[in-house]
N, C-alpha and C positions, 0 to 999 in steps of 0.2 A: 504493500500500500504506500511505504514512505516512496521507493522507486516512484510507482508510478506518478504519485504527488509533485515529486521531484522535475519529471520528464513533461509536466503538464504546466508547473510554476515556468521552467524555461521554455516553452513556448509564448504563452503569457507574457514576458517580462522581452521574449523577442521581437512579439507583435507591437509591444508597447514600445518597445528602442526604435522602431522601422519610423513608429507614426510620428515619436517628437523629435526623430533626426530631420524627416522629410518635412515636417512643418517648420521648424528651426530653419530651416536651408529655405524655407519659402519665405519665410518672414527677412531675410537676410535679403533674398533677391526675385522675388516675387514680382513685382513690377518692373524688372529688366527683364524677367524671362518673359510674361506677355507682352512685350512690346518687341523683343524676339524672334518669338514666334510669330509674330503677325509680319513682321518683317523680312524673315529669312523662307517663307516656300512659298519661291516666285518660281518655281516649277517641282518635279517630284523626287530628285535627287536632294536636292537642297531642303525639300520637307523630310525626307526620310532622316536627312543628316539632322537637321534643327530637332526634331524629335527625340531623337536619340541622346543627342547633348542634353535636353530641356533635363529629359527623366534622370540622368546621369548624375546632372545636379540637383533636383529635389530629391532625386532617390523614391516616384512614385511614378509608376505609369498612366496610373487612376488619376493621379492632379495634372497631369500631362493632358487625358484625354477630354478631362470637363474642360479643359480651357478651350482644346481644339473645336469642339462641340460649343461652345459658346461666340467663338470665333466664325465659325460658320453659322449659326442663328443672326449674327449679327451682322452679316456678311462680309464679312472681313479675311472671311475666307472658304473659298471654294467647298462643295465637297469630297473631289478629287482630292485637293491640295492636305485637308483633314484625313483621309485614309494615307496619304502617304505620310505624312507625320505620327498616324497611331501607327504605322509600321516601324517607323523608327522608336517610337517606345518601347516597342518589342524589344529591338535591340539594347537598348538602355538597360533596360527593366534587370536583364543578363548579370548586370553588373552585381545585383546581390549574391550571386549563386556564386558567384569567384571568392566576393567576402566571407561566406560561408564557408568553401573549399579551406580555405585560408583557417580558418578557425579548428578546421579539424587535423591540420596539418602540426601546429605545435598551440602548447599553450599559452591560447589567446588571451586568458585573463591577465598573464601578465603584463598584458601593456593597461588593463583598463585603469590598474589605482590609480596613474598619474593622470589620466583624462578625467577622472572623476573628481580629482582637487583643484586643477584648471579651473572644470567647469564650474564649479558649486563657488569657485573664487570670483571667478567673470559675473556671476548670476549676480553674487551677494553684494558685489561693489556697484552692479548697475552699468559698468562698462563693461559694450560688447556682448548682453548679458546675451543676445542671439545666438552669437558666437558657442557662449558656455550650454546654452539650449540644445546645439547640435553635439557637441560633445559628450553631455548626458546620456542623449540619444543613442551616440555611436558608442556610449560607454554599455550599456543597459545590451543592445545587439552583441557585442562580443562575451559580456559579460555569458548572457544568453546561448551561446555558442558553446562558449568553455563548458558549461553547466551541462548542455545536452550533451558534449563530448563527452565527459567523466559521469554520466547518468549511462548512457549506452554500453560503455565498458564494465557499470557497476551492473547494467541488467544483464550481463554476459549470456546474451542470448544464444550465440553461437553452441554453448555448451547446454542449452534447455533443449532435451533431446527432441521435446513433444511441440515445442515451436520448429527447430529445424525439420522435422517428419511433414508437420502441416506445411511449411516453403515448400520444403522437395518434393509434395506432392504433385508439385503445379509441376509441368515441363518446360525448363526455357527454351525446349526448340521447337515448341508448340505457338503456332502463331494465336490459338483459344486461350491461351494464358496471358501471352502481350496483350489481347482485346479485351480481357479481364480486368488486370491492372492497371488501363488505360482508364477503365472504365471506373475503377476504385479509387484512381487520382482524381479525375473529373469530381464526382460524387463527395470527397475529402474536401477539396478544396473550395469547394462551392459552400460546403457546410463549416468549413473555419473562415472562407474570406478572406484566402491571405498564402497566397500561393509559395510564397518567402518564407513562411512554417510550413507546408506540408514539403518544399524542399529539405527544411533542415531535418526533418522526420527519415524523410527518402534517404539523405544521408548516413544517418544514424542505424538504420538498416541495413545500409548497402554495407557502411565503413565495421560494423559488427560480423557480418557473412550471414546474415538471418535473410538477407534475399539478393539474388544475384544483379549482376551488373543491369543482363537483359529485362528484368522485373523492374530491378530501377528506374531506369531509360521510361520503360511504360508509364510508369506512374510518374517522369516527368511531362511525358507528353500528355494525359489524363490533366497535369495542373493547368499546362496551357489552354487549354480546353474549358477548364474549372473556373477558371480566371475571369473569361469574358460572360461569364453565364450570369455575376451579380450584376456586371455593367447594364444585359439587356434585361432584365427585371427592372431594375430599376429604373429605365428608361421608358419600360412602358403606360407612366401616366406622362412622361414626357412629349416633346413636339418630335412632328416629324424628322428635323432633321438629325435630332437625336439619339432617335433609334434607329435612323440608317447608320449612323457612324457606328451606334456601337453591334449593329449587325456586321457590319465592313470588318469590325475589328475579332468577331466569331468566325464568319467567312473565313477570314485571313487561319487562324488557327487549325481551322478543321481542315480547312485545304493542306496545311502543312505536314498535319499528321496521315493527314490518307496516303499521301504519296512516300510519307516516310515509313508507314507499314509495307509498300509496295516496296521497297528497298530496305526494310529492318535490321535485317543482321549483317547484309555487308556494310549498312552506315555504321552499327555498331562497332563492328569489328575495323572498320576505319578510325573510330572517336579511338579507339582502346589503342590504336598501334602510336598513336599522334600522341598518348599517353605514358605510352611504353608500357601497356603491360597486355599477357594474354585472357583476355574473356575468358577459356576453357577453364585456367589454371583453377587447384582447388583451393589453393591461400593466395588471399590477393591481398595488397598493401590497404590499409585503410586511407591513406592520403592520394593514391591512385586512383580507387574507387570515385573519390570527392571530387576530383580532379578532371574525369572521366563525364561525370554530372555536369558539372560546369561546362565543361567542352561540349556536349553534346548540347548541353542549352542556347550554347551561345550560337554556334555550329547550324543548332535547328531555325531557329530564328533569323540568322544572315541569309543562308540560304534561299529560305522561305521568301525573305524579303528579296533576296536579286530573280529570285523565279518572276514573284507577280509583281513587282513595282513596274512591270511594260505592259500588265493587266488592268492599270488603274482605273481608267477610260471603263473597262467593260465591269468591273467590281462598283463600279456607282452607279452605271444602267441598270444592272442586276439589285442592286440594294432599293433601287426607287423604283424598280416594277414589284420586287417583293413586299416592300411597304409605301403604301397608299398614306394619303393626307388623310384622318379621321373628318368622317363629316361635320361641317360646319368647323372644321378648324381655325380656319382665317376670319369668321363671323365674329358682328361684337358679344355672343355667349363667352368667348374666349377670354380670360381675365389678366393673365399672367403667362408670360411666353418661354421666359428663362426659369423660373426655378419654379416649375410645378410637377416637377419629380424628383425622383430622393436621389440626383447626382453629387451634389455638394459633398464632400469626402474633408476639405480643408477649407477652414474661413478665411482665409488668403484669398483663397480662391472665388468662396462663396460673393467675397464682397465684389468681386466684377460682375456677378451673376447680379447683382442686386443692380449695380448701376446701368449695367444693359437694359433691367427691367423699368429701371425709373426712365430712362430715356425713351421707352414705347407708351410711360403716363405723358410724358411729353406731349408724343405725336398724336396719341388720344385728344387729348385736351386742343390741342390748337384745332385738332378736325371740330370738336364743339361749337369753338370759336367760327369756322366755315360752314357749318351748321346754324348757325345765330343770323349770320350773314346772307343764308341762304332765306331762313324764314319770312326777313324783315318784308323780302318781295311779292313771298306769295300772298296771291290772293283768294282761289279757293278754298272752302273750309274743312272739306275732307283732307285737302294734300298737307293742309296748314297743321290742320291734329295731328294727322298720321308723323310728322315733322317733331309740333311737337312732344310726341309720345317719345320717339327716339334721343331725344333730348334729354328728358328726364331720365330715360334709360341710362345713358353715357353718366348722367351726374349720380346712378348710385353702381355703374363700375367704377369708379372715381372712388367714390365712398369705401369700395370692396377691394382695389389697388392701392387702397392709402394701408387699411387694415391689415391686406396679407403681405405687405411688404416691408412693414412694422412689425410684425409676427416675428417674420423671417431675419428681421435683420438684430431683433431681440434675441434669437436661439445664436445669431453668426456672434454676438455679442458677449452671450454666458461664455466663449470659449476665451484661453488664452491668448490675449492679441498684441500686439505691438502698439505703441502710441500711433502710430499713421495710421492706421486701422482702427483706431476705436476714432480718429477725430473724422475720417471718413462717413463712420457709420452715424457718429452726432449731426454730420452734414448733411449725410442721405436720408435721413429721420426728418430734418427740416424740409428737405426738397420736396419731399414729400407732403407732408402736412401743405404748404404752399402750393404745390400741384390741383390738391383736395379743392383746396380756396379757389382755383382758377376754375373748377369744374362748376364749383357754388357758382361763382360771378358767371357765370355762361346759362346757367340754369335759370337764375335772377334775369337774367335778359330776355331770355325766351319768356317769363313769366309774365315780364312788364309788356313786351311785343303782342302778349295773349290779354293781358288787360285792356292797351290801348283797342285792340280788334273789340273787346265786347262791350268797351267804353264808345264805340264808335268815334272814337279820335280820329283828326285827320291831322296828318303834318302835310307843311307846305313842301315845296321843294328846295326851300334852304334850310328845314329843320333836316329830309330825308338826306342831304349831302351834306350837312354835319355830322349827322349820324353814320354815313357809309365812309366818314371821312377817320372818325378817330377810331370807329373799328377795324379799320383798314391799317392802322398804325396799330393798334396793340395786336393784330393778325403778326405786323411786321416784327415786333416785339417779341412775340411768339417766336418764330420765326430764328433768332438771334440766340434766342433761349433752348431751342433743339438744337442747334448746330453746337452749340456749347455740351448739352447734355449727352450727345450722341459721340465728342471728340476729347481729344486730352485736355483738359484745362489752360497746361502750361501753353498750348500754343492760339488761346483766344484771349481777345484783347477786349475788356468790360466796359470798354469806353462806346463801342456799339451798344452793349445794351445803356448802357444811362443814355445816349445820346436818343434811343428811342423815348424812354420812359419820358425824358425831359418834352420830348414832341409831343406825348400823350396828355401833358402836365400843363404845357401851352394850350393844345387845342382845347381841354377842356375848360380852360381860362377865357381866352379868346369867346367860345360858344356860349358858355358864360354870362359875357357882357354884351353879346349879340342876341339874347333868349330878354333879357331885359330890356336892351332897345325895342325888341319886335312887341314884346308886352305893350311898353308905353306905347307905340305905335298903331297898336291894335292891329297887328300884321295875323294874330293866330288867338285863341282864347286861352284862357289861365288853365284850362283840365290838358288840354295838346303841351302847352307848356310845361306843367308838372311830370306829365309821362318825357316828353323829351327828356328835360334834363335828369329823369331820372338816369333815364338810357347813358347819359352823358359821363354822369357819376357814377355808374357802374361801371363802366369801361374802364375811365381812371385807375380806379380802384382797383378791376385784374390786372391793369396796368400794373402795378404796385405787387399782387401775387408775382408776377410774373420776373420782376425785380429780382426779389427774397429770392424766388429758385435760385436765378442767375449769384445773388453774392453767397446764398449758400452754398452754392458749388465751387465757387471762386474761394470761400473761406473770408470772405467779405462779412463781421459781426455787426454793422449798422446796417437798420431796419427802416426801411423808405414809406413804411404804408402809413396812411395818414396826414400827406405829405401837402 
């Protein structure tokens, strides 16, 4: 019982070194790796390479692949260009199995004491304290390693006659035993989530002699396989273009493994010579064995990738005739486009997901705005309701995009984050609420436009082109305010949005003191004039929503409303 507690604690404490190396390592350079990758696959070699690097250094293929998937929602990148970047995390991905290898080869614990006083020093002083975060990390993994090494040795399986009986019952030159253990790796790893422990497991097996080289191999190709299966679960309350990617990225595996059964034992007996050692033999090295894994991982993977990286073209035809658009996908029933499935894995990560999604309240809300625009003209009463119905519609997705993006960014928040990341998510929490407010002021407009109709108001034709005139400016305002929310901050310049908001700030002044000349004037009656400038001072005023977005994103803490 202590064994198996033993063998179950270092798994545990593996999984757990994987996730706060790779989050350390995200938080360290997280926002250079997506601006990277968005940068570097301007064709499919160059995405296969950027891929590969990305994972290399966060040390996750999972936080690799939500970014690539968010990149293509957001179209910033193909979905060509996405399958050949999750091909290169394949290859990255490789790089744990080597660490691993490594760990079994001599004792790894002894490098950890000193990473472990580093890091707890970096942490405790506050400098660098990222830094001491990934060290942890990589302390806690090795640490992990050494522990399953000297657990395997103390379960000396080899010598449990009635475990060795049950292996050797299976036949390694039985291709019904490779399809078995494929099939037991698949099923493992789907059920731990974490393909980097069921390797070290495989290892611990193999480097013991409780199951051969060729069982091994299976049960790595079973992980590959095991791997992408939580991706596509999880992707299926997700959008379409998300579950082509992470189909592309199951595609990708299955394909690799079918063809490497058609060639099994001479690939084998190829990893093992590149290794030095013989598959037949009946004692085999424990660090050969490890070695052997590694190689065949990495091996299967390169491969795999120079086979179909000249298939790209035909793996995204096939992905998008296997998966269709869900009906009414692109309708306004649709609320949330980036994060309505459980991909989020890292809050690094999560947080671009959330500003992609603020940026589609955006483009909601100015469509309102075009909607308001649209009403003021009609003049029959069905088209006018039926208008607006849809109106009111939009102002309680508004309501329901303010709430679940507040949720979402409350759960990205309980996690541990870096100071840029939490003043981010204080920003995107603001953009928001202000968003909300632009949808109100839209909805107010449509209300007042359905007043004046049942008031039988008429405006003249200088109240109607004052009114199409400062709409048309916070339209523009809008306008200025998605190109900002859609782009990098550091490369927009806030001086467009005031110089709008100020035009809004004018005109309303200006009409203003043109609604009281016409008054005195008797140009229009005091009930048209009341609904005008109502109309007038509403505008202003999402004028002023629309500000807050813009200095919230900017990091701008002065508040123009009221102005």
């Amino acid at each position: 019982m202590l064994i198996a507690l033993k063998l179950l604690g270092s798994i545990a404490l593996l999984i757990y070194g994987m996730k706060v190396m790779s989050e350390a390592l995200q938080k360290m350079a997280g926002p250079q790796l997506r601006h990277l990758l968005g940068a570097m696959t301007t064709n499919r070699f160059s995405g296969v390479t950027t891929g590969a690097l990305v994972t290399v250094a966060v040390q996750s293929s999972a936080a690799t692949t939500v970014m690539t998937v968010s990149f293509v929602n957001a179209a910033l990148l193909t979905l060509s260009q996405a399958i050949s970047v999750i091909m290169g995390a394949n290859i990255g991905t490789t790089l744990s199995a080597w660490i691993m290898s490594a760990g079994f080869s001599f004792n790894i614990t002894n490098l950890v004491w000193g990473a472990f006083l580093i890091g707890i020093v970096l942490i405790q002083t506050g400098k660098h304290r990222y830094f001491g975060d990934f060290l942890f990390g990589l302390s806690f993994l090795l640490f992990a390693l050494g522990l399953l090494s000297a657990t395997g040795r103390e379960m000396d399986l080899a010598h449990n006659q009635a475990v060795v009986d049950f292996f050797a019952s299976f036949d390694s030159g039985n291709y019904l035993t490779v399809l078995l253990f494929l099939l037991i790796g698949t099923v493992l790893t789907f059920a731990v989530q974490s393909s980097a422990a069921l390797m070290a497991i495989t290892m611990v097996l193999c480097s013991t002699g409780v199951i051969t080289i060729y069982q091994g191999i299976a049960l790595v190709m079973g992980e590959n396989i095991g791997t992408t299966l939580t991706a596509n679960i999880a992707a299926m309350s997700a959008n379409t273009q998300a579950r082509r990617a992470a189909l592309a990225h199951l595609l990708f595996n299955v394909f690799g493994v079918l063809w490497i059964l058609c060639l099994f034992y001479p690939f084998v007996r190829m990893i093992c010579h590149i290794v030095g050692m013989d598959p037949a033999a009946e004692h085999q090295s424990p660090v050969q064995l490890s070695f052997a894994l590694a190689t065949f991982h990495t091996a299967f993977n390169v491969t795999n990738t120079a086979i179909l990286i000249w298939f790209i073209p035909q793996i995204e035809k096939l992905v998008c005739h296997l998966i269709r658009p869900k009906k009414g996908e692109d309708d306004e029933e649709v609320r949330l486009k980036f994060i309505r499935g459980g991909l989020m894995k890292t809050p690094e990560i999560s947080i671009l997901q959330a500003q992609k999604e603020i940026a589609v309240f955006g483009e909601r809300m100015q469509r309102m705005i075009g909607m308001v625009d649209e009403l003021k003209d009609i003049q029959e009463d069905t088209a006018f309701q039926k208008l607006f119905d849809r109106i009111a519609k939009y102002e309680d997705i508004s309501d329901n995009m303010e709430n679940e993006i507040g949720r979402y960014l409350g759960q990205v928040g309980d996690a541990h984050l870096s100071d840029d990341s939490k003043g981010k998510i204080r920003s995107m929490l603001r953009q928001i609420g202000e968003l909300e407010s632009i949808g109100d002021g839209c909805f107010n407009l449509a209300r007042i436009l359905k007043r004046k109709r049942e008031n039988d108001a008429v405006f003249t034709s200088d109240q109607e082109a004052g009114f199409s005139r400062i709409l048309s400016l916070v339209n523009e305002a809008a306008t200025h305010m998605n190109m900002l929310l859609s782009g990098r901050r550091e490369e927009y310049d806030i001086d467009d949005s005031e110089a709008a908001e100020k035009a809004i700030n004018e005109c309303r002044n200006e009409l203003k003191e043109k609604n009281i000349q016409d008054l005195d004037n008797h140009s229009y009656g005091y009930q048209s004039s009341t609904v005008y400038m109502d109309l007038v001072n509403e505008c202003e005023k999402t004028g002023d929503y629309i500000i807050n977005v813009v200095e919230a994103r900017m990091g701008v803490a002065r508040n123009v409303q009221g102005k």
